[in-house]
Structure formats: structure tokens, C-alpha cells
Predicted model as a PDB file, atoms N, CA, C, CB and O in Angstrom, pLDDT in the B-factor column:
MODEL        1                                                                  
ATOM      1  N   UNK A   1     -11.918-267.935  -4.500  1.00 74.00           N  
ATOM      2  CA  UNK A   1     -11.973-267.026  -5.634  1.00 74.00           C  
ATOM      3  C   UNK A   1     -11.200-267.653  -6.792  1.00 74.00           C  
ATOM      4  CB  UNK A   1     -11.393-265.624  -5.262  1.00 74.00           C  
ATOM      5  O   UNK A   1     -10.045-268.060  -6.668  1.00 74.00           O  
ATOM      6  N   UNK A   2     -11.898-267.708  -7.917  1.00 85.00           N  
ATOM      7  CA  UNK A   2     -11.331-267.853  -9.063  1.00 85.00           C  
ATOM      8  C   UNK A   2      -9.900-267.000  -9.441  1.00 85.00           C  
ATOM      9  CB  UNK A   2     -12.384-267.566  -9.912  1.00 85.00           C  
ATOM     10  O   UNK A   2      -9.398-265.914  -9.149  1.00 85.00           O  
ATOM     11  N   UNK A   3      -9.579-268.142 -10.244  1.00 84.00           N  
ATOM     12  CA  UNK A   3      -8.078-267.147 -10.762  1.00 84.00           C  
ATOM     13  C   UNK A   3      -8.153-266.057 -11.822  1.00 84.00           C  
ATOM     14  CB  UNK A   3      -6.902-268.120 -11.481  1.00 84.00           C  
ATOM     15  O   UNK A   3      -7.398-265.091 -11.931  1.00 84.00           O  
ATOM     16  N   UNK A   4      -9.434-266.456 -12.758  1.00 83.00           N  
ATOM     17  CA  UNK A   4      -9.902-265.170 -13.502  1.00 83.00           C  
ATOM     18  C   UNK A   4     -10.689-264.067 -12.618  1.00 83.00           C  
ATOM     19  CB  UNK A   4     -10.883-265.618 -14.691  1.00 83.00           C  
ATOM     20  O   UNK A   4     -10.626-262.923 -13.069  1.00 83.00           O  
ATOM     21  N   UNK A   5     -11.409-264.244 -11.444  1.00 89.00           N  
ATOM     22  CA  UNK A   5     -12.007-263.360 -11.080  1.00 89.00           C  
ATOM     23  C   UNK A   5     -10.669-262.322 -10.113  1.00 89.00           C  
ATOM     24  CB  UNK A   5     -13.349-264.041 -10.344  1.00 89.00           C  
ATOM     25  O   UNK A   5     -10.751-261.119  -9.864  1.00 89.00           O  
ATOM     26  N   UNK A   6      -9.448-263.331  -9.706  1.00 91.00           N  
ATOM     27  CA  UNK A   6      -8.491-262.433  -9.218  1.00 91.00           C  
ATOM     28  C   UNK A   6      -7.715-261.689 -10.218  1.00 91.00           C  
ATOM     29  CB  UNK A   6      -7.632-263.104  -8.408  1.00 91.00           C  
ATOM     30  O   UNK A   6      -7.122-260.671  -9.862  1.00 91.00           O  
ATOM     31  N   UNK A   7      -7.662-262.073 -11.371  1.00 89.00           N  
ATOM     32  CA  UNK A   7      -6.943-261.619 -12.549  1.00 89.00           C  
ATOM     33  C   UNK A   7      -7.767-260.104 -12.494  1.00 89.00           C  
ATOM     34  CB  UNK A   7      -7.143-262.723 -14.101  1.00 89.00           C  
ATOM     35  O   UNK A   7      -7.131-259.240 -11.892  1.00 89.00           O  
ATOM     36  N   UNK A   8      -8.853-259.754 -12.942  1.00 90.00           N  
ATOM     37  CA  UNK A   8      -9.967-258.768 -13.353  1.00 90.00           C  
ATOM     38  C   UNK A   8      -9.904-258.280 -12.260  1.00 90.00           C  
ATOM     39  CB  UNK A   8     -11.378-259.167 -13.826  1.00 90.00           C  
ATOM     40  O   UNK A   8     -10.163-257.078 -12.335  1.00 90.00           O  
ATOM     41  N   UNK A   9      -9.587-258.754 -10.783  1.00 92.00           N  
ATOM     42  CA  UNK A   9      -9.637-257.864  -9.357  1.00 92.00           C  
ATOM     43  C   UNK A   9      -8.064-256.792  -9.928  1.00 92.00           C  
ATOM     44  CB  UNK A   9      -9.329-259.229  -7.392  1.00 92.00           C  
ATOM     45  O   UNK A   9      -8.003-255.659 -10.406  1.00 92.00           O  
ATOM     46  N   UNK A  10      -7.277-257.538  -9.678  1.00 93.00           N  
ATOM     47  CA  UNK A  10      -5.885-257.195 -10.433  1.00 93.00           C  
ATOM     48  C   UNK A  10      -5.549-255.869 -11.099  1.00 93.00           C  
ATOM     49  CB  UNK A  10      -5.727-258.108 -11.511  1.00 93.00           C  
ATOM     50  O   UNK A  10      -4.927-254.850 -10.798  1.00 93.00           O  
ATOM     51  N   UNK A  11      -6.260-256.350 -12.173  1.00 92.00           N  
ATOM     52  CA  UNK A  11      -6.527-255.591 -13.110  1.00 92.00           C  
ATOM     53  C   UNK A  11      -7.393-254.398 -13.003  1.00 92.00           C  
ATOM     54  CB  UNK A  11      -6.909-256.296 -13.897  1.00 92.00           C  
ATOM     55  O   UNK A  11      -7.199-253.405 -13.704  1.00 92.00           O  
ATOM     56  N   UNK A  12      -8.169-254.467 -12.295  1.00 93.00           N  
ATOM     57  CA  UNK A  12      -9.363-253.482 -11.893  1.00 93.00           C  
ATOM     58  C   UNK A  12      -8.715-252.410 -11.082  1.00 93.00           C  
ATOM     59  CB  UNK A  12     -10.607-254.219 -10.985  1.00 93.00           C  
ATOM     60  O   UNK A  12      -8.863-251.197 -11.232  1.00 93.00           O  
ATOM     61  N   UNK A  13      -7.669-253.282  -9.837  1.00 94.00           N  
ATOM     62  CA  UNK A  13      -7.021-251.622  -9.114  1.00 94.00           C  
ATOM     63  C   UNK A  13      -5.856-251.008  -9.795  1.00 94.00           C  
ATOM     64  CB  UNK A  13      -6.365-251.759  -7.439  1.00 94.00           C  
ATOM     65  O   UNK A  13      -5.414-249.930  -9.397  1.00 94.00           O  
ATOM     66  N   UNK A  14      -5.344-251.629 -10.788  1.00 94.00           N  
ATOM     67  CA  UNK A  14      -4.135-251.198 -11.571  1.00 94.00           C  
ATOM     68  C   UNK A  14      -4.985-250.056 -12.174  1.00 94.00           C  
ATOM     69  CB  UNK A  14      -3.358-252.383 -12.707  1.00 94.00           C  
ATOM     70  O   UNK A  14      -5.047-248.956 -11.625  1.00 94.00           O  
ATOM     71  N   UNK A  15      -5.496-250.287 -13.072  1.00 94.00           N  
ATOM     72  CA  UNK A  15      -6.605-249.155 -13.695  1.00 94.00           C  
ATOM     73  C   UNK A  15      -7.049-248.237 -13.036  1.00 94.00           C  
ATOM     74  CB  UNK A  15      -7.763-249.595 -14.106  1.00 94.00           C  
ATOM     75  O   UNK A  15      -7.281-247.135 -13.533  1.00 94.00           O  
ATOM     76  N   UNK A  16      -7.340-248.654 -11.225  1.00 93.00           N  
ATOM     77  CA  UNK A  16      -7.560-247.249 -10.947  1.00 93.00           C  
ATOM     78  C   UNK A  16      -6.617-246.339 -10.633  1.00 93.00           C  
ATOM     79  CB  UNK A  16      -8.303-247.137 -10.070  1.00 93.00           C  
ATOM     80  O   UNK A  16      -6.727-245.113 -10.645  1.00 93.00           O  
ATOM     81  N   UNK A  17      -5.106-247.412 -10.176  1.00 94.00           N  
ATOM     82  CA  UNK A  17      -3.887-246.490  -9.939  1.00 94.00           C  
ATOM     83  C   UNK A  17      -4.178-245.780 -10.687  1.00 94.00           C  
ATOM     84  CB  UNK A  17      -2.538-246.842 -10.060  1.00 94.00           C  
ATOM     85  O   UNK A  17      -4.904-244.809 -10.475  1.00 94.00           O  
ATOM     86  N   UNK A  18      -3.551-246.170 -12.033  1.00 92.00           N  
ATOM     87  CA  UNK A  18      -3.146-245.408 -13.132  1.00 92.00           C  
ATOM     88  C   UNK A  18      -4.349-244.519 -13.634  1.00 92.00           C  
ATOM     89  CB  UNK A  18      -2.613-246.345 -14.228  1.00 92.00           C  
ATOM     90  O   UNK A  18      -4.282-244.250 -14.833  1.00 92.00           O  
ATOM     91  N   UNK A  19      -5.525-243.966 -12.899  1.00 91.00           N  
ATOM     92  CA  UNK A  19      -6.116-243.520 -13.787  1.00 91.00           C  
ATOM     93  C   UNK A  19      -6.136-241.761 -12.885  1.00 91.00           C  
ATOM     94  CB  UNK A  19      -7.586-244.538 -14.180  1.00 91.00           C  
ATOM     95  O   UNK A  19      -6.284-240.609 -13.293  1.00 91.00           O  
ATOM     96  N   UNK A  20      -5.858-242.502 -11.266  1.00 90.00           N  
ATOM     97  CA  UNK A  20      -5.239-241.580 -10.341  1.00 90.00           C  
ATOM     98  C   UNK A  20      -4.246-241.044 -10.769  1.00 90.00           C  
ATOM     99  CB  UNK A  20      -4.906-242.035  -9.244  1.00 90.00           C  
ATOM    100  O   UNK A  20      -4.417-239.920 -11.240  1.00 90.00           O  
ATOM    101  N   UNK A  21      -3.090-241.516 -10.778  1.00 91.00           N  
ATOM    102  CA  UNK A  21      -1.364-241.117 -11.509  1.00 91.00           C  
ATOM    103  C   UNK A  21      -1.831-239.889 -12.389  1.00 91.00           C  
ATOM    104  CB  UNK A  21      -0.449-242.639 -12.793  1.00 91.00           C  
ATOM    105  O   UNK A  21      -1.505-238.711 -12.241  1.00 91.00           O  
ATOM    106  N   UNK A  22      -2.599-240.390 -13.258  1.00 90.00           N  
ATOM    107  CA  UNK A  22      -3.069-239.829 -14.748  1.00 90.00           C  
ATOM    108  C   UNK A  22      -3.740-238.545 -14.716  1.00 90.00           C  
ATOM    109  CB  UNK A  22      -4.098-240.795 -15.478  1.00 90.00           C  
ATOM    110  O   UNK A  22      -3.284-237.523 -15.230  1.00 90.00           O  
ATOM    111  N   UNK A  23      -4.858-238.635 -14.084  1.00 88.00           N  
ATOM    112  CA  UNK A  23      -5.289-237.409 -14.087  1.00 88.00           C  
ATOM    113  C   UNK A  23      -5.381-236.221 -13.796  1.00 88.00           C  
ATOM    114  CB  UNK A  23      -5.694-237.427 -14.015  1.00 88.00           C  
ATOM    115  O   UNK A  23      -6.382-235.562 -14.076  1.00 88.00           O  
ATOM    116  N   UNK A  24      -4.148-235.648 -13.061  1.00 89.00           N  
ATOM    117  CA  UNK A  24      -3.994-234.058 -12.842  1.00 89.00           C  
ATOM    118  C   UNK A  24      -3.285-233.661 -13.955  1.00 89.00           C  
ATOM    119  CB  UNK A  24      -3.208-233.560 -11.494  1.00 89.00           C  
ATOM    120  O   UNK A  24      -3.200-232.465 -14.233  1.00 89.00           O  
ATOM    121  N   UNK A  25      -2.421-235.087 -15.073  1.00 88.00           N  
ATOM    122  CA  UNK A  25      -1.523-234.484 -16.307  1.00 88.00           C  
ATOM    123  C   UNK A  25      -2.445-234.657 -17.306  1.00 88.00           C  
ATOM    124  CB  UNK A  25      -0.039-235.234 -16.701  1.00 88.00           C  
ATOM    125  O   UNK A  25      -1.821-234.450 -18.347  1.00 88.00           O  
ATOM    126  N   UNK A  26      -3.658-234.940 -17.585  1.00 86.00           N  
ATOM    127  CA  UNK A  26      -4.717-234.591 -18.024  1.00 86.00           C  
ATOM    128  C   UNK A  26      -5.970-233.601 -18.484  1.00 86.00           C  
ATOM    129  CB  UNK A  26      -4.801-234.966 -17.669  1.00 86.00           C  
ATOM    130  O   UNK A  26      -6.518-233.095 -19.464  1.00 86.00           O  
ATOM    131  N   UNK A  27      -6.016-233.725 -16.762  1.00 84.00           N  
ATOM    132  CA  UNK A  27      -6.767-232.401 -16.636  1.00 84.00           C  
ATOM    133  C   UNK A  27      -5.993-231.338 -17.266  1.00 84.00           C  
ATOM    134  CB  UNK A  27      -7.048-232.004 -15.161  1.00 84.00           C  
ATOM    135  O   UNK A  27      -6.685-230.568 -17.932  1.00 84.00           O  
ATOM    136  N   UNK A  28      -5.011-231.142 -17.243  1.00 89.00           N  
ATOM    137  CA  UNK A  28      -3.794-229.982 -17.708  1.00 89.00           C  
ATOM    138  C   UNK A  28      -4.094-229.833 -19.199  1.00 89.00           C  
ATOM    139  CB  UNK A  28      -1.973-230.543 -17.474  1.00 89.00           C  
ATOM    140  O   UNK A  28      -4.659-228.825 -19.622  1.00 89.00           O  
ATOM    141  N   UNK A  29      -3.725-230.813 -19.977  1.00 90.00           N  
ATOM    142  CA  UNK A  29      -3.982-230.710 -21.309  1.00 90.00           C  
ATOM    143  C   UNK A  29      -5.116-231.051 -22.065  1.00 90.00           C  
ATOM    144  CB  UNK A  29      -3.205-231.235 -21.775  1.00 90.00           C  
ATOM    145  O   UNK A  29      -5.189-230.522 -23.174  1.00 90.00           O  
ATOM    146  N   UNK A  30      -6.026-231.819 -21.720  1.00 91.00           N  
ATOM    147  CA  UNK A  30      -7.055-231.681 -22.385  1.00 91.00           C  
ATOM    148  C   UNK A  30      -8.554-231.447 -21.514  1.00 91.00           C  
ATOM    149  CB  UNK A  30      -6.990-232.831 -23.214  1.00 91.00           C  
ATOM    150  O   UNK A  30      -8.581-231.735 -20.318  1.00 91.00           O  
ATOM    151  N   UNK A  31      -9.737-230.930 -22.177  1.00 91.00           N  
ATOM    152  CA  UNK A  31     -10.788-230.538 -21.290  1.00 91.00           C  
ATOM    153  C   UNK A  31     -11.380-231.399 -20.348  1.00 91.00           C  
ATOM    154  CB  UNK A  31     -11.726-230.122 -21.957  1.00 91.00           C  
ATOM    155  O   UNK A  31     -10.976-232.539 -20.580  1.00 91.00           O  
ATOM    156  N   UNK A  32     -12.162-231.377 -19.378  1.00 88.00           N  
ATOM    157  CA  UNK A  32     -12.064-232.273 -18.082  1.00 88.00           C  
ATOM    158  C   UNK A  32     -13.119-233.111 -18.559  1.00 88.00           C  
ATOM    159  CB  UNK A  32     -12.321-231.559 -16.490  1.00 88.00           C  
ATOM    160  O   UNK A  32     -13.072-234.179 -17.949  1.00 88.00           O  
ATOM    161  N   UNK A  33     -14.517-233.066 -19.809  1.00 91.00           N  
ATOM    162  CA  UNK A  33     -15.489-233.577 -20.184  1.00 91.00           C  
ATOM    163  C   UNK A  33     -14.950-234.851 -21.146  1.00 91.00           C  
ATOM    164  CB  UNK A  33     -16.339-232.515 -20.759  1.00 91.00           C  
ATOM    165  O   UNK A  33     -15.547-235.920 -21.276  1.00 91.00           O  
ATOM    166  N   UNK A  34     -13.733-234.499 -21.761  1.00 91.00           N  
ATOM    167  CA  UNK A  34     -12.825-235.020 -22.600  1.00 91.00           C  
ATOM    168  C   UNK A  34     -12.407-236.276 -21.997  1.00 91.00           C  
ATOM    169  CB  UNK A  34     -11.737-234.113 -22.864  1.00 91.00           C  
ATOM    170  O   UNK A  34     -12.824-237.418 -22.194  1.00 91.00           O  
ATOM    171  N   UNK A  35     -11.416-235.797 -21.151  1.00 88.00           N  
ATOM    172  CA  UNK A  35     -10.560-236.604 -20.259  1.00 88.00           C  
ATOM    173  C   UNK A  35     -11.147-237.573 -19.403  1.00 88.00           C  
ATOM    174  CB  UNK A  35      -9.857-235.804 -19.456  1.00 88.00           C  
ATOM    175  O   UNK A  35     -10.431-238.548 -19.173  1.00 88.00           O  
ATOM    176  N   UNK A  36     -12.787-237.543 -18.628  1.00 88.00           N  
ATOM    177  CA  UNK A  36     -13.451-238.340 -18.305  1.00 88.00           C  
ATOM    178  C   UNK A  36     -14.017-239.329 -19.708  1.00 88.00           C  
ATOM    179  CB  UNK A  36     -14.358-237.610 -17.483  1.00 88.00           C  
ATOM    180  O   UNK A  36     -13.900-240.544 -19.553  1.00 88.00           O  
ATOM    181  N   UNK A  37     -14.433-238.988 -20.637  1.00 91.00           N  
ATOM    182  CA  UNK A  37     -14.399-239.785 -21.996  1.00 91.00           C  
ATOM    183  C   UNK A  37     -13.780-240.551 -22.214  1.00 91.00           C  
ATOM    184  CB  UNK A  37     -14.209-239.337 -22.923  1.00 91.00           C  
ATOM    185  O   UNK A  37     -14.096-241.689 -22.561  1.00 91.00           O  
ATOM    186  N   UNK A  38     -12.404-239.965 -22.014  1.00 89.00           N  
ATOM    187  CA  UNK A  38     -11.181-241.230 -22.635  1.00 89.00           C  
ATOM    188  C   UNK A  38     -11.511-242.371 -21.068  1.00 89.00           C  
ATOM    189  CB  UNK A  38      -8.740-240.334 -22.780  1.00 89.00           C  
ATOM    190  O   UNK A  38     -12.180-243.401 -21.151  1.00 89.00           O  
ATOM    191  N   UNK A  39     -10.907-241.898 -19.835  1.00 89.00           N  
ATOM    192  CA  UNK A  39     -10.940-243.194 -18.805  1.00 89.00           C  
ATOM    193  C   UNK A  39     -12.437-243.741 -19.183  1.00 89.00           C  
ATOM    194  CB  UNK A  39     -10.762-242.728 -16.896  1.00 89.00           C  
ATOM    195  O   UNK A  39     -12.433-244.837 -19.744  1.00 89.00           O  
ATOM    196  N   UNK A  40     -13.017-243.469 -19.081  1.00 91.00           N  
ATOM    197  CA  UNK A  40     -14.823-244.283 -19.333  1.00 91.00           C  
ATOM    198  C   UNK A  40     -14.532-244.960 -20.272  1.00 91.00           C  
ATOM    199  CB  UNK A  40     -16.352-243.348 -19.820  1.00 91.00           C  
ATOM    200  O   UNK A  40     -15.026-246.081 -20.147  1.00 91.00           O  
ATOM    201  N   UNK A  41     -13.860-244.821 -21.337  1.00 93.00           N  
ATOM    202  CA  UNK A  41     -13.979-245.541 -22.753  1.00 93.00           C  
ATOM    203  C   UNK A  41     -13.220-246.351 -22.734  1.00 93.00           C  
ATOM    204  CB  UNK A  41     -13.781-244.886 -23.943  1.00 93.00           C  
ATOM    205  O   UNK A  41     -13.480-247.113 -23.665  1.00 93.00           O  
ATOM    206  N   UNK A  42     -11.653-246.953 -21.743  1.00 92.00           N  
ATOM    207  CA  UNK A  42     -10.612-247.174 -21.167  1.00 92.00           C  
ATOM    208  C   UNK A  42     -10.868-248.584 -20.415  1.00 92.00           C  
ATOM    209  CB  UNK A  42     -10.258-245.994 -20.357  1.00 92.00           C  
ATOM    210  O   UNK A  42     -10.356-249.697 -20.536  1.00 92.00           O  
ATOM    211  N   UNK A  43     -11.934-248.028 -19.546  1.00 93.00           N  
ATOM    212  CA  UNK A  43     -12.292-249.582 -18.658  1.00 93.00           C  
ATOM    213  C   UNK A  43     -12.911-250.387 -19.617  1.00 93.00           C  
ATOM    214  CB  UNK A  43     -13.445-249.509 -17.243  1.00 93.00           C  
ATOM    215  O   UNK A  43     -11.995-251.208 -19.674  1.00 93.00           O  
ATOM    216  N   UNK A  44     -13.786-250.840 -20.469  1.00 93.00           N  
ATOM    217  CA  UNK A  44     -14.138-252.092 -21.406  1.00 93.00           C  
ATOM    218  C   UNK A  44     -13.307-252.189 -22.196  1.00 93.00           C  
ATOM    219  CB  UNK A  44     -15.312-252.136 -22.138  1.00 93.00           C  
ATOM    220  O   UNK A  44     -12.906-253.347 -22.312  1.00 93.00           O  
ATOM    221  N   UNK A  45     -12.797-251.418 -22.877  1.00 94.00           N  
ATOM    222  CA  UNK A  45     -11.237-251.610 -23.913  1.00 94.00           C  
ATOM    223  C   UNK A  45     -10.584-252.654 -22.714  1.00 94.00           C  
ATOM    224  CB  UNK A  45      -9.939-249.670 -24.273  1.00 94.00           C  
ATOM    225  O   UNK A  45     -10.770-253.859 -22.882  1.00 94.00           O  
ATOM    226  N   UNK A  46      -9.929-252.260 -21.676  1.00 93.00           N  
ATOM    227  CA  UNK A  46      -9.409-252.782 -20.486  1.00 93.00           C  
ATOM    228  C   UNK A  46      -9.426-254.328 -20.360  1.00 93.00           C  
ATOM    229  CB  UNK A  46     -10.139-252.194 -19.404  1.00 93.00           C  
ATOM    230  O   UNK A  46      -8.581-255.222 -20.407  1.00 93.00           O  
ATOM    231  N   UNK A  47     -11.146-254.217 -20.129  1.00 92.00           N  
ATOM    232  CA  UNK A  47     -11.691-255.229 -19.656  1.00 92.00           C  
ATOM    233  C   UNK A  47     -11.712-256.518 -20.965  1.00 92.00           C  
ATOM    234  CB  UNK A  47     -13.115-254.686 -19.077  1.00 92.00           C  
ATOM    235  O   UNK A  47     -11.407-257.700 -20.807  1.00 92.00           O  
ATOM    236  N   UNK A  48     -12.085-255.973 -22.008  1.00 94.00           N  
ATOM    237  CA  UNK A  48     -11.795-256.938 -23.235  1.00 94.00           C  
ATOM    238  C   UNK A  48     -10.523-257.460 -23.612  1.00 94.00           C  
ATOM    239  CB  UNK A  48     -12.156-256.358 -24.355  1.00 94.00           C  
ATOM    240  O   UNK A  48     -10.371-258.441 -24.339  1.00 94.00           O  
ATOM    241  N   UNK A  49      -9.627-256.791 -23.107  1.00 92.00           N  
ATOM    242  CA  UNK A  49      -8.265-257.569 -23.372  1.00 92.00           C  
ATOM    243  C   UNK A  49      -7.942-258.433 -22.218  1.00 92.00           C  
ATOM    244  CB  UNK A  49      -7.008-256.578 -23.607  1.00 92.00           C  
ATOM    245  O   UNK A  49      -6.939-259.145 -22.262  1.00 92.00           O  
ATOM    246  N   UNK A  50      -8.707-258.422 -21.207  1.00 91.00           N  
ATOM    247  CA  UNK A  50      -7.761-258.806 -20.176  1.00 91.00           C  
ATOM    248  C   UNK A  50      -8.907-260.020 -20.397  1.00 91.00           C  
ATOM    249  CB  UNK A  50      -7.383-257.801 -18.544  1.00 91.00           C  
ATOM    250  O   UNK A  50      -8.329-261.043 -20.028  1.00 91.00           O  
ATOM    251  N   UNK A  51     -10.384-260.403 -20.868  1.00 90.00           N  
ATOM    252  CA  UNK A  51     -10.696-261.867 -21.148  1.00 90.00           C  
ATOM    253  C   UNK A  51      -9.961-262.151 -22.169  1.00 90.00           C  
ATOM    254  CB  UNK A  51     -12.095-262.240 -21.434  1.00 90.00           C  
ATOM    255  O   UNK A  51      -9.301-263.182 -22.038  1.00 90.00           O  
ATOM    256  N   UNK A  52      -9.856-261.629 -23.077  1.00 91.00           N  
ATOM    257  CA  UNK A  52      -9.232-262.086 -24.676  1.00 91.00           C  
ATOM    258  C   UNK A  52      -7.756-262.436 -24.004  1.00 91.00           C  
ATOM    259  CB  UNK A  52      -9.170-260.536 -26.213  1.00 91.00           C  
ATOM    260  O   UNK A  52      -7.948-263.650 -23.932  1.00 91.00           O  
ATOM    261  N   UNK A  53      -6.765-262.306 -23.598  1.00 88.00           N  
ATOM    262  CA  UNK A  53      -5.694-262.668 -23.135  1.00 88.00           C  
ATOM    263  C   UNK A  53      -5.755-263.886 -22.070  1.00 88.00           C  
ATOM    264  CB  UNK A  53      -5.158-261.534 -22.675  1.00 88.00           C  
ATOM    265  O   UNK A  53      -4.753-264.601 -22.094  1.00 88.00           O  
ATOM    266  N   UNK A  54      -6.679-264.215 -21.214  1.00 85.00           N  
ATOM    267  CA  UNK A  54      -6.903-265.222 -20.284  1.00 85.00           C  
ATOM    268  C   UNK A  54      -7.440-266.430 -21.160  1.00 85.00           C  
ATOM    269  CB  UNK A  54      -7.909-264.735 -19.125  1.00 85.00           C  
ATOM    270  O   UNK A  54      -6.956-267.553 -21.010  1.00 85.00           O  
ATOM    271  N   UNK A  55      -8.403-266.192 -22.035  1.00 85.00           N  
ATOM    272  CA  UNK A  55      -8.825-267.359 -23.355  1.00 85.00           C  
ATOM    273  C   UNK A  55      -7.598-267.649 -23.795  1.00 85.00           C  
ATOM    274  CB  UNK A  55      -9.805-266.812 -24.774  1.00 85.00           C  
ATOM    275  O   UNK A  55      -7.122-268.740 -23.481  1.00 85.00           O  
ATOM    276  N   UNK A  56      -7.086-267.029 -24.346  1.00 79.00           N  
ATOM    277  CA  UNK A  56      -5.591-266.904 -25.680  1.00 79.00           C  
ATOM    278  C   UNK A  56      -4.644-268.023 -24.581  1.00 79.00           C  
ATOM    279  CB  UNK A  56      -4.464-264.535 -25.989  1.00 79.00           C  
ATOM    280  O   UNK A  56      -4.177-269.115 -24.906  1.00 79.00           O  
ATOM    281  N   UNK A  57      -4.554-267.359 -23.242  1.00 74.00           N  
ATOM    282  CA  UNK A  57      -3.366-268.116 -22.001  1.00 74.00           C  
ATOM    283  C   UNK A  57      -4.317-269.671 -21.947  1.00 74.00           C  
ATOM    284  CB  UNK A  57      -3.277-266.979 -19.828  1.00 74.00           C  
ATOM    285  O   UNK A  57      -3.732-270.673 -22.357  1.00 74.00           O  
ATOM    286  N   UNK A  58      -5.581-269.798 -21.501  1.00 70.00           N  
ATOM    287  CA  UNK A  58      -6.050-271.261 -21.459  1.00 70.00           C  
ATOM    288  C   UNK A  58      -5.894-271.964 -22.334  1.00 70.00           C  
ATOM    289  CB  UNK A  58      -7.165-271.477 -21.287  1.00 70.00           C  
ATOM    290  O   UNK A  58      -5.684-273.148 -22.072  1.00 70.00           O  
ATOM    291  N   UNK A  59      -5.942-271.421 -24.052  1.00 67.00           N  
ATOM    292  CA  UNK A  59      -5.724-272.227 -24.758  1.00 67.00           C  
ATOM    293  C   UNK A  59      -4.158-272.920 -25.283  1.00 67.00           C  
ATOM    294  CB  UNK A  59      -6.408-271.733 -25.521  1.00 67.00           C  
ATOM    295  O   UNK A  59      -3.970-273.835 -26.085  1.00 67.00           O  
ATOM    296  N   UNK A  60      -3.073-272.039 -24.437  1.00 64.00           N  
ATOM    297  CA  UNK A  60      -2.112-272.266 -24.790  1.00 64.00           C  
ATOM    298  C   UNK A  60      -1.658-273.339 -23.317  1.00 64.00           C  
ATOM    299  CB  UNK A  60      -1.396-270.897 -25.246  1.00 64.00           C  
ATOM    300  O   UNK A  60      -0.593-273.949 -23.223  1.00 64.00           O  
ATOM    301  N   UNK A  61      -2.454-273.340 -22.582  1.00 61.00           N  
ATOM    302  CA  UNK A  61      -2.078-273.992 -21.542  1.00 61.00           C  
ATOM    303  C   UNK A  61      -2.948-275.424 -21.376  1.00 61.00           C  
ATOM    304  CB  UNK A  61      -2.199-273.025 -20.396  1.00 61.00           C  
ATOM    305  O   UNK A  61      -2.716-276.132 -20.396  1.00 61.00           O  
ATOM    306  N   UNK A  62      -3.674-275.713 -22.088  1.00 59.00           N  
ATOM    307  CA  UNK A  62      -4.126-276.535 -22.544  1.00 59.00           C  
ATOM    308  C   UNK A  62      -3.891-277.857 -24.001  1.00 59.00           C  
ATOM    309  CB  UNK A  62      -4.858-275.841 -22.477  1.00 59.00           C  
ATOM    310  O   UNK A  62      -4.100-279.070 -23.996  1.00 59.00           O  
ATOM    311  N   UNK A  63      -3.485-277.117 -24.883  1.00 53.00           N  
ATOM    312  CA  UNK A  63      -2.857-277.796 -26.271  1.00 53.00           C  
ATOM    313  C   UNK A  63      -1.176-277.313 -26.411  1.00 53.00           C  
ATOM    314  CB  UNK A  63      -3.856-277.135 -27.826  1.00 53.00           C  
ATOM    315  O   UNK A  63      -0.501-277.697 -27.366  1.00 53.00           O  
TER     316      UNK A  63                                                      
ENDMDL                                                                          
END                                                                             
């Protein structure tokens, strides 16, 4: 396995911790149609930083 594909594994169950942690103080304050919105909208935000940061790290590990 690649070291980016373990990075994004990584990254992938952290996100679901936290999305576990997250959501009964959620559900609480905002509506449950809502609150599935934000995590859905959460994982590619997620996912775009975590290539944009692995590019940004190769290129600094490179030059």
C-alpha cells in the first residue's frame, strides 16, 4: 500500500470518529436534514486538503 493511499485510509477513519463524537451534539442543535448536509459536504472539503497537503509535503520534500 501506498503511503498516500494510507494517508486517505488515515484520514478516512479519523473523519468517521469525529463525525461519530459529533453527532448527538448536533443533532441537539441543529435540524437532522441540516446536520447530515454539513458531514456530506465535510468529506470532499476533507478529502481536498488532505491531496493539496500531500502535493505541498512532496514538493517540499523534493526541492
Amino acid at each position: 500500500m501506498s503511503r498516500a493511499k494510507k494517508v486517505k485510509d488515515i484520514v478516512r477513519f479519523l473523519y468517521i470518529l469525529v463525525v461519530i463524537a459529533v453527532s448527538p451534539i448536533l443533532h441537539k442543535h441543529v435540524p437532522v436534514v441540516l446536520s447530515l448536509a454539513l458531514v456530506l459536504a465535510a468529506y470532499p472539503i476533507l478529502m481536498y486538503l488532505t491531496e493539496a497537503g500531500m502535493k505541498d509535503r512532496g514538493r517540499r520534500d523534493d526541492g
